[in-house]
C-alpha positions as a Markdown table, in Angstrom:
| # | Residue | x | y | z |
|---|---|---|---|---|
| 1 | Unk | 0.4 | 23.6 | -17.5 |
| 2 | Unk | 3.5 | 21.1 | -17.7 |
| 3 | Unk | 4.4 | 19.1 | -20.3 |
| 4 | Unk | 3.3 | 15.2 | -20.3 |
| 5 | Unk | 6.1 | 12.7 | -21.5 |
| 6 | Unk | 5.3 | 11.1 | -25.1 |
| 7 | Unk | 6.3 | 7.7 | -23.9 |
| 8 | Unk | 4.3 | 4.2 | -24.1 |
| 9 | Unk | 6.4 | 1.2 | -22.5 |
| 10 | Unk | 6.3 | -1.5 | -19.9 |
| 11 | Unk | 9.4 | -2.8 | -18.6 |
| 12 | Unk | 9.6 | -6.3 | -17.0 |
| 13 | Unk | 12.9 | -7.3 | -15.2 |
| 14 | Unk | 12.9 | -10.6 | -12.9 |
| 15 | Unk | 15.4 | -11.0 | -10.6 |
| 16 | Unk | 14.1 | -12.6 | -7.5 |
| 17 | Unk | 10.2 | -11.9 | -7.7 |
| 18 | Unk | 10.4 | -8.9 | -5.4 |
| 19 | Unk | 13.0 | -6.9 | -6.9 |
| 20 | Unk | 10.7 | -6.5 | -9.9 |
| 21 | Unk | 9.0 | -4.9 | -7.5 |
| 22 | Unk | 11.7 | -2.4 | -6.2 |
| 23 | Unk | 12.6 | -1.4 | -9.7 |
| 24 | Unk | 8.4 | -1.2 | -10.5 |
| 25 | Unk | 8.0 | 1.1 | -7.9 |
| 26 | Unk | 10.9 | 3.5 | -7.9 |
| 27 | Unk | 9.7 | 4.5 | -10.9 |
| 28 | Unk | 12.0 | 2.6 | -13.2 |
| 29 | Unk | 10.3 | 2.6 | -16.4 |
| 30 | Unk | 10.2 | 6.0 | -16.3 |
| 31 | Unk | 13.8 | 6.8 | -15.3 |
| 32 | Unk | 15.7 | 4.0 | -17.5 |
| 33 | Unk | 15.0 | 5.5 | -20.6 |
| 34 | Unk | 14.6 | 1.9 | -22.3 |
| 35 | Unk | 11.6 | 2.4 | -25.1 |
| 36 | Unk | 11.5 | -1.0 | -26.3 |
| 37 | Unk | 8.0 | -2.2 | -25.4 |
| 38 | Unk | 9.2 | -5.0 | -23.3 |
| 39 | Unk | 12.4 | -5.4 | -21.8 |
| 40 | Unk | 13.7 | -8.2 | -19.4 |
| 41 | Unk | 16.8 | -8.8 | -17.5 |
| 42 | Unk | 16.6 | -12.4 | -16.0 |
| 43 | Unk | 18.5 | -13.2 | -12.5 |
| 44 | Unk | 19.0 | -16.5 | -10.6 |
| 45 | Unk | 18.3 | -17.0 | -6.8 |
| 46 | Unk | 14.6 | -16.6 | -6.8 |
| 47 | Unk | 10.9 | -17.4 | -7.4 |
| 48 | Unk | 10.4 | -15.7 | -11.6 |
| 49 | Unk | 7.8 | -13.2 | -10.9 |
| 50 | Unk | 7.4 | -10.2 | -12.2 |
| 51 | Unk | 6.6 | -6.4 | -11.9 |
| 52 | Unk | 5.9 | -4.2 | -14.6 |
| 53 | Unk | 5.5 | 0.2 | -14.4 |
| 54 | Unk | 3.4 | 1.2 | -17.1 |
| 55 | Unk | 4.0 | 4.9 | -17.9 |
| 56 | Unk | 1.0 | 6.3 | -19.6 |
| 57 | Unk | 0.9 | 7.9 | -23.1 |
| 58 | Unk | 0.7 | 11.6 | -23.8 |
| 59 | Unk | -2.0 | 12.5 | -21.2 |
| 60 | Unk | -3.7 | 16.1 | -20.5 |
| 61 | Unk | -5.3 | 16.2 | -17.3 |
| 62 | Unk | -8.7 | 17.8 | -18.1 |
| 63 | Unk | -9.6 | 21.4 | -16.6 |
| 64 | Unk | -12.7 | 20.6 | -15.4 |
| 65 | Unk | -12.2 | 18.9 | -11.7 |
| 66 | Unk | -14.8 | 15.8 | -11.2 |
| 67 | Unk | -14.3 | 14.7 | -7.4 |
| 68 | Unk | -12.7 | 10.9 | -6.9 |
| 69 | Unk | -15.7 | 8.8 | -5.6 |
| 70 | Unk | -13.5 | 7.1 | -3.3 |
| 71 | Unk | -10.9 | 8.2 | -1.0 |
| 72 | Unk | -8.3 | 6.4 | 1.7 |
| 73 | Unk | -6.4 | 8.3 | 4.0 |
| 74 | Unk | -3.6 | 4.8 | 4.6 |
| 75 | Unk | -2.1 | 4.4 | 7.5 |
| 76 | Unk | 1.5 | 5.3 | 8.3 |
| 77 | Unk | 4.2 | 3.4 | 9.7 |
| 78 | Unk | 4.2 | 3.8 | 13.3 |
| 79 | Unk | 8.2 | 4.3 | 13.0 |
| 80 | Unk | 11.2 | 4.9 | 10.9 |
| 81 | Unk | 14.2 | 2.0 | 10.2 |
| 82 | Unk | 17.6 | 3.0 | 10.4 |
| 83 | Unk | 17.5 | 3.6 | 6.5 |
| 84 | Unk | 15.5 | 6.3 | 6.8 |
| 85 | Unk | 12.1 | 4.5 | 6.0 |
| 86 | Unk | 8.9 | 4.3 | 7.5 |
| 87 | Unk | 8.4 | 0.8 | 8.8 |
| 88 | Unk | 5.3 | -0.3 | 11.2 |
| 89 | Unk | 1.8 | -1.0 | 9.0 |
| 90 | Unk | -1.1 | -2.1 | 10.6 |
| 91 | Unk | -2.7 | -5.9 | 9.9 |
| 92 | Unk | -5.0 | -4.4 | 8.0 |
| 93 | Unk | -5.6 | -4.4 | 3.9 |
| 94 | Unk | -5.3 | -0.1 | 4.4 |
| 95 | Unk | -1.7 | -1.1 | 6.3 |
| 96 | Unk | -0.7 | -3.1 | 3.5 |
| 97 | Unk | -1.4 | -0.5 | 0.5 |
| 98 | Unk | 0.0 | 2.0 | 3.0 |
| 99 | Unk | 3.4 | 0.1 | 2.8 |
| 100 | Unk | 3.2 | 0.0 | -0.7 |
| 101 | Unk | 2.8 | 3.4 | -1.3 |
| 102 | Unk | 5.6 | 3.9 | 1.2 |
| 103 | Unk | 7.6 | 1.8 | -0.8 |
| 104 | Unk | 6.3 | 3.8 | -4.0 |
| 105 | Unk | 7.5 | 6.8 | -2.5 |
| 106 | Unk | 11.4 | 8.1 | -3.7 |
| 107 | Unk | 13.2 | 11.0 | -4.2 |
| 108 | Unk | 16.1 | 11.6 | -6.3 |
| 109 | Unk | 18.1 | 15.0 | -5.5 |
| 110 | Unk | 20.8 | 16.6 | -4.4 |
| 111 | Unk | 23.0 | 14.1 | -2.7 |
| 112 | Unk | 20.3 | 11.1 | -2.7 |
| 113 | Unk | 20.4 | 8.9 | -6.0 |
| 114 | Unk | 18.3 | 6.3 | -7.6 |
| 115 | Unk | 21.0 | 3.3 | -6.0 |
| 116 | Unk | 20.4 | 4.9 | -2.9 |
| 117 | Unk | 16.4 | 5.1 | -3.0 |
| 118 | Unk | 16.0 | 1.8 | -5.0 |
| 119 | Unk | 18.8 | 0.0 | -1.8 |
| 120 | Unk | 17.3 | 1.7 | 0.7 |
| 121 | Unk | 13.5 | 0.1 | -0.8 |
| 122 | Unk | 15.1 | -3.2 | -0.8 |
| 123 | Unk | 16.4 | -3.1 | 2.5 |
| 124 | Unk | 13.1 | -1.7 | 4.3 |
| 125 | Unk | 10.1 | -3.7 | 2.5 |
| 126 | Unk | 11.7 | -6.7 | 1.0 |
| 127 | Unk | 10.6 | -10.2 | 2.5 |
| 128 | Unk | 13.2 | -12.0 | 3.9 |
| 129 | Unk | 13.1 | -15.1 | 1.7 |
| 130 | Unk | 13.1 | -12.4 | -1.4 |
| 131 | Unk | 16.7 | -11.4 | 0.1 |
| 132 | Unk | 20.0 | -12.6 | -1.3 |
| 133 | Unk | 23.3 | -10.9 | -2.0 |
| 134 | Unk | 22.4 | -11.8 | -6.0 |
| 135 | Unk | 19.2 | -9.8 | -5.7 |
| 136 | Unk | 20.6 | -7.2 | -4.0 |
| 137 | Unk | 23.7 | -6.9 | -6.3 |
| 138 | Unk | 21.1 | -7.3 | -9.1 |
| 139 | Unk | 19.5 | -4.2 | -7.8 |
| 140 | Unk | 22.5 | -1.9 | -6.8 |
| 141 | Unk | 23.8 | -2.5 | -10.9 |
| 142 | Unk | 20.7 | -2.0 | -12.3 |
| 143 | Unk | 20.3 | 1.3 | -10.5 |
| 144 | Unk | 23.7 | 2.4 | -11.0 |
| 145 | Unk | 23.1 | 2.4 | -15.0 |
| 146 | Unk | 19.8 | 4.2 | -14.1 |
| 147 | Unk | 21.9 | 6.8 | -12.3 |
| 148 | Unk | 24.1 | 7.2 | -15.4 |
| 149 | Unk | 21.4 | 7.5 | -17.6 |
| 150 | Unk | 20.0 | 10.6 | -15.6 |
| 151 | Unk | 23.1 | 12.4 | -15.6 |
| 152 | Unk | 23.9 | 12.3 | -19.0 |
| 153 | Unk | 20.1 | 13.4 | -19.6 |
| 154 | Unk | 20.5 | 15.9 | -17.1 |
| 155 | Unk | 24.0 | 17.4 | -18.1 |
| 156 | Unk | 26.8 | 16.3 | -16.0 |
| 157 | Unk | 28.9 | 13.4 | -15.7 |
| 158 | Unk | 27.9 | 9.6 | -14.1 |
| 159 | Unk | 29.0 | 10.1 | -10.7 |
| 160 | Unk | 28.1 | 13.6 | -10.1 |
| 161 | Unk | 25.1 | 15.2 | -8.2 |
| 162 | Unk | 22.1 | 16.1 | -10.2 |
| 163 | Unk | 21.6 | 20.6 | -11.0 |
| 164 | Unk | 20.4 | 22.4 | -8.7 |
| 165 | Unk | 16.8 | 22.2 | -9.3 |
| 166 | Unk | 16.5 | 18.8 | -10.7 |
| 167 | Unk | 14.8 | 15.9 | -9.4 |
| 168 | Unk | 12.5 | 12.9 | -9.9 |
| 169 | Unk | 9.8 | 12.6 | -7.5 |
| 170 | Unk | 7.6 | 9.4 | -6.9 |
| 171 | Unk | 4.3 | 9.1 | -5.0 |
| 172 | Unk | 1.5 | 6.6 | -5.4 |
| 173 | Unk | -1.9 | 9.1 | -5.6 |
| 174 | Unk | -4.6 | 6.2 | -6.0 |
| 175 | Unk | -4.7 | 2.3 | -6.1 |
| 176 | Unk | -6.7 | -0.5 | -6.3 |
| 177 | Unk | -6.8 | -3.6 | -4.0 |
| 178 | Unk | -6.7 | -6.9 | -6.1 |
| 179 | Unk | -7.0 | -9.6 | -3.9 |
| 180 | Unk | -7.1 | -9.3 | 0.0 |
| 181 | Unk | -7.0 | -11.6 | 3.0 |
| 182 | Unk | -6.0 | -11.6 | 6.7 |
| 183 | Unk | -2.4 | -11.8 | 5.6 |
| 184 | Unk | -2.1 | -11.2 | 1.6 |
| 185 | Unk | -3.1 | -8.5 | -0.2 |
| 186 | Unk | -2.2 | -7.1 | -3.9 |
| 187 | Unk | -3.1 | -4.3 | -5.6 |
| 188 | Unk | -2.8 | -1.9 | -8.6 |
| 189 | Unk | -0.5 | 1.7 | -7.4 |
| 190 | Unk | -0.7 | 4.5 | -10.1 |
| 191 | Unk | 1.8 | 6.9 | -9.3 |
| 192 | Unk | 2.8 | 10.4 | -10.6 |
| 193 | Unk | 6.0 | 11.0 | -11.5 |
| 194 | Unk | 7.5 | 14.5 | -11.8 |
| 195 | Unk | 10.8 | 15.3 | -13.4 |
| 196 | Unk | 12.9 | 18.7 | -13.5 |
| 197 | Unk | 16.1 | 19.2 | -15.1 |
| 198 | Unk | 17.4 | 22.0 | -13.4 |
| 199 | Unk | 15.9 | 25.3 | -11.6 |
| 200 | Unk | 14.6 | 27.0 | -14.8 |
| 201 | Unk | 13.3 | 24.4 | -16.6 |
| 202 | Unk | 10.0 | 23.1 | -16.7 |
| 203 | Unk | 8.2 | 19.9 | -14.6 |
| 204 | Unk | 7.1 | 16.7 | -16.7 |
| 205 | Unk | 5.2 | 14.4 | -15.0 |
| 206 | Unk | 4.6 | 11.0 | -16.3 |
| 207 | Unk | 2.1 | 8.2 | -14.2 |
| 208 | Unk | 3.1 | 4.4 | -13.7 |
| 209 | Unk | 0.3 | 1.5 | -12.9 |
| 210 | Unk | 2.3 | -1.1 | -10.7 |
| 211 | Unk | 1.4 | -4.5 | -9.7 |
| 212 | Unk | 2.4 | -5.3 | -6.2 |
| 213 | Unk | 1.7 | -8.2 | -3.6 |
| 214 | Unk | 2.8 | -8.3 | -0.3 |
| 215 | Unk | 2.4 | -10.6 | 3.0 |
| 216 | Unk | 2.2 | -10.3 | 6.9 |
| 217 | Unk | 5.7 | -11.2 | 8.1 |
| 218 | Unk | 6.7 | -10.7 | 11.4 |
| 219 | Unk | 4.9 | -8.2 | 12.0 |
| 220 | Unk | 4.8 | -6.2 | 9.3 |
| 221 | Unk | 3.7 | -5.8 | 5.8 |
| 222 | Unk | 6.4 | -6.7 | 3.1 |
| 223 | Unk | 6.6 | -6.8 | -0.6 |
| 224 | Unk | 7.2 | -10.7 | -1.6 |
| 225 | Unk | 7.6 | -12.4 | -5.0 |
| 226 | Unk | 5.7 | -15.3 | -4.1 |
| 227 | Unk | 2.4 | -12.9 | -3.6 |
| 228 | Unk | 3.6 | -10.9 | -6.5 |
| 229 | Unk | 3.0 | -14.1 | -8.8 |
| 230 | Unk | 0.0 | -14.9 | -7.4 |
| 231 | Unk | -1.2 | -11.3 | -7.7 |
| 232 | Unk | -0.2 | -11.5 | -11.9 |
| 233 | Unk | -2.3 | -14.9 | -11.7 |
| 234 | Unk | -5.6 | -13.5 | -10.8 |
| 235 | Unk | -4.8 | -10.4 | -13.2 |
| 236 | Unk | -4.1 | -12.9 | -16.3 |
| 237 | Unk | -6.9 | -12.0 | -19.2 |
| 238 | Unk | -8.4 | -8.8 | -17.7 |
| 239 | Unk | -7.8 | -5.3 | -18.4 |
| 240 | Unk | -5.8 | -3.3 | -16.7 |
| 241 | Unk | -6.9 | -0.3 | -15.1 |
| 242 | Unk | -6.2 | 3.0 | -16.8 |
| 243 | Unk | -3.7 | 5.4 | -15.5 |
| 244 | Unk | -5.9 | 8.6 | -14.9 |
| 245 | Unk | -5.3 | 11.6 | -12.3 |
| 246 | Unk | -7.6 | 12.4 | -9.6 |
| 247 | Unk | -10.1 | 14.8 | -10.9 |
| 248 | Unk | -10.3 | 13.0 | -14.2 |
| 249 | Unk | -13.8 | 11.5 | -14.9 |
| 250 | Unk | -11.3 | 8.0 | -15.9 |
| 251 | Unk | -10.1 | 8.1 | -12.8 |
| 252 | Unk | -13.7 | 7.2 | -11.4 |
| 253 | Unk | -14.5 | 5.1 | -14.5 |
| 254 | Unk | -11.3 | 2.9 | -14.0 |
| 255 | Unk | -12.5 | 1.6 | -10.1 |
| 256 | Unk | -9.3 | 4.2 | -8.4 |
| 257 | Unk | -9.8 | 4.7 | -4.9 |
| 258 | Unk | -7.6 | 8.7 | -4.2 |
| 259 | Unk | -5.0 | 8.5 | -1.3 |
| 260 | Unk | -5.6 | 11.1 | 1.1 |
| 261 | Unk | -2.5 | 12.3 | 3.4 |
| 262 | Unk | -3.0 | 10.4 | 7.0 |
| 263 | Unk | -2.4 | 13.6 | 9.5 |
């Protein structure tokens, strides 16, 4: 069975509202290597919200398989940007958790790095008033230290493409809606991240709880700050839901609804 990572941490970074979000959910806690329990970088040019990745601590998925009481197969996007995303949700709370884990969804191999995932993120699911060139910059430096950080734990130089073999993988596999209306919603993503070194090595996989909140704009669902704040406003006092895998009794106990692939 693969290893779990040992790690506990939560990392907070404002810079905008939304781009909390964009580091949150390309798995940034997990890829920055930072262990201090919580770490923020603070930006100007935007509502202060923030987005936090939880990674869980040392966690054995148990053998025996107990089947999640609750399953969604989200919606798609209905077509792809020219950065490669899928773009097109439905005006419906599925369509809007269907976006996020769209935007929870990243790949970095081969010739695709964590700038290039976490830019093209930004670009695709951002709300427009989240947008500025400081935000963005924010971003793209940000993720160019992440990229560093990888290659030096993966063995070659800042700059260079990862082994062969070696990735980290991203994927929201449950959630749980917050707060929804006609055109907000928010909601907990736990993800699974997966991590390989090269082609011999062995997988670790690591899972993230996210906070996200996005809004109907022009046609579309997109991730804001302003419903990112609100969404950490009606979380404020309660407990967080425990990062569990499907098949775990916790996964159940926690209130996780399991994502189903859409065909």
């Amino acid at each position: 069975m693969a290893r779990r990572r040992d790690n506990r941490k939560t990392v907070a970074w404002i810079a905008g509202g939304a781009g909390a979000v964009v580091l949150a959910l390309t798995g940034y806690a997990i890829l920055s290597g930072d262990d201090e329990p919580d770490t923020a970088a603070t930006g100007k040019g935007g509502p202060s919200a923030s987005a936090s990745a939880s990674p869980a601590p040392t966690y054995q998925a148990p053998e025996d398989w107990t089947e999640p009481v609750r399953w969604s197969a989200l919606p798609r996007g209905e077509r792809t940007d020219t950065r490669g995303s899928l773009v097109g949700y439905p005006e419906t709370t599925e369509g809007a958790v269907g976006m996020m884990a769209a935007a929870n969804r990243s790949a970095i191999e081969g010739g695709t790095s964590a700038t290039d995932e976490q830019l093209r993120i930004y670009h695709s699911y951002i709300g427009k008033a989240d947008k500025s060139e400081l935000n963005a910059e924010q971003i793209e430096l940000t993720a160019l230290e992440t990229d560093k950080q990888l290659a030096r734990q993966m063995g070659v130089k800042p700059g260079q493409q990862l082994p062969p073999g070696a990735y980290v993988r991203n994927v929201v596999i449950g959630y749980q809606v917050i707060k929804k209306s006609p055109t907000e919603v928010s909601a907990w993503l736990l993800a699974r991240v997966v991590t390989k070194t090269g082609e011999t090595s062995r997988e670790t996989t690591a899972y993230t709880r996210t906070l996200a909140g996005a809004q109907w704009q022009n046609g579309d669902w997109r991730l804001t700050g302003a419903a990112t704040e609100r969404a950490l406003t009606d979380v404020k006092g309660k407990p967080e839901p425990k990062q569990a895998a499907p098949g775990d009794a916790a996964f159940n106990a926690n209130g996780w609804t399991a994502i189903r692939e859409a065909s």
